[in-house]
N, C-alpha and C positions, 0 to 999 in steps of 0.2 A: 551736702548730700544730694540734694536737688540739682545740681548742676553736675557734679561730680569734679574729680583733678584729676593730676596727674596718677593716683595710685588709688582712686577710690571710681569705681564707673559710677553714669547718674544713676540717680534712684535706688542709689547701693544703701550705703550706710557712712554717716559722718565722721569728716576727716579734719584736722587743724593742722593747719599747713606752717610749722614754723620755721625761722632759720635760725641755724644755732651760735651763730657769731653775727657781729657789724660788716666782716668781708662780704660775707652772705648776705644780707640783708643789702647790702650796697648793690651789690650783683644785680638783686631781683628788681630792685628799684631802677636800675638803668633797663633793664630789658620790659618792665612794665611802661616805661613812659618812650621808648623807641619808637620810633614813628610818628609821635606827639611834634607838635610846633613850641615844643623848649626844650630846655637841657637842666638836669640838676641844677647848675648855676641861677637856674631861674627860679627857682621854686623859695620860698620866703617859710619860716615857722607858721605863719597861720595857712599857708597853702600845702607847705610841705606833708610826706608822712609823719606821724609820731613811732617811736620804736618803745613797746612797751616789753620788760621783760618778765617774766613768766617762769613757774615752778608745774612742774606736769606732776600727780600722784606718784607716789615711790613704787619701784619694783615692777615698773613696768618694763616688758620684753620685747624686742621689737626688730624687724627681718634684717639683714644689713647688706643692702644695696651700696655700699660704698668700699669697702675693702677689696683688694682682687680677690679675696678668698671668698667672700659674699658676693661678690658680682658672678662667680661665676656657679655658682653653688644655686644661682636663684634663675642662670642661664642666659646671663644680658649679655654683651660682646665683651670684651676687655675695654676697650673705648668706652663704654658707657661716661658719659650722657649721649653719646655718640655714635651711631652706629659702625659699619665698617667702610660704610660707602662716605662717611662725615656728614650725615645728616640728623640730628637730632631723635632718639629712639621715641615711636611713637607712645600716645597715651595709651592705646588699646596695650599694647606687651606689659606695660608697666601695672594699666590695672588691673591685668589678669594675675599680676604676683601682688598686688597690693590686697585681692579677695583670697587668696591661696593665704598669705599670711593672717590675714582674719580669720580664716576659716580653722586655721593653727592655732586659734588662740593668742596670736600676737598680736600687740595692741599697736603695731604702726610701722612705719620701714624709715630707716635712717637710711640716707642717700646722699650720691653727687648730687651739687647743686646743675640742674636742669641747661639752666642758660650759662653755665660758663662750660665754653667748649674741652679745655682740658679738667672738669671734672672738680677745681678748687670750691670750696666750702663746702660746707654739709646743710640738709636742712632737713626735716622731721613731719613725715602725715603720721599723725598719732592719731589713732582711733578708740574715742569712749571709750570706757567698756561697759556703761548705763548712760540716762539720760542725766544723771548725778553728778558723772564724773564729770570734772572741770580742770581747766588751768587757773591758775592763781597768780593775780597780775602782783610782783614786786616791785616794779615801778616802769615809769615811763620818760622819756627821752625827748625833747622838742627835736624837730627836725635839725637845724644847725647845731644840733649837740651832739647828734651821731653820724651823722653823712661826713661831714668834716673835718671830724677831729682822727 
């Protein structure tokens, strides 16, 4: 909340940024350590990430930034994550649909994954809907048990 993301601006309101597959999660992990002085290759279980999986509350509703019928329905380009020009759409577009969806009552937006340019994987800011609600971890993953396999 304090920082904000991609679909939540700062000082908005709390967002959990999930992904909802291992393609996904792989995705994010390369574009998180890009730049860094190693490669996946380097990273060992106790340095690695862990991948924990996670049950969100039932019946929850949430915008859909990933379909073409929800991309466009929510006004992003057809390319999204991409704009027209091939440049990544910024955070301001997205969280001005991510408080539009709050403000609807929806509790988050399912979306292209950010960093993969053709839009493969999905990943989920799900938004509280009190200070209560939570995810509930089902288990968790050592790093060389999901990256790799």
């Amino acid at each position: 909340m304090r920082s904000g993301g991609r679909w939540n601006p700062p000082g908005s309101f709390p967002a959990l940024y999930v992904n909802e597959d291992v393609v996904t999660a792989r995705l994010n992990l390369r574009r998180f350590i890009a730049g860094w002085p190693y490669e996946p290759e380097d990273l060992k279980d106790d340095s690695g990430p862990v991948l924990v999986a996670a049950t969100l509350p039932r019946n929850q509703r949430v915008c859909d930034a990933h379909t073409p019928q929800g991309i466009d329905a929510v006004g992003l380009p057809t390319t999204y994550p991409l704009d027209r020009r091939g440049r990544t759409v910024p955070h301001d577009v997205c969280q001005a649909i991510g408080l539009r969806a709050r403000q609807l009552g929806l509790r988050g937006v399912r979306c292209r994954c950010a960093p993969s340019p053709d839009g493969a994987g999905r990943e989920l800011a799900w938004f509280p809907a009190t200070i209560r609600s939570h995810a509930t971890e089902r288990h968790r993953l050592a790093y060389t048990d999901w990256f790799w396999s």
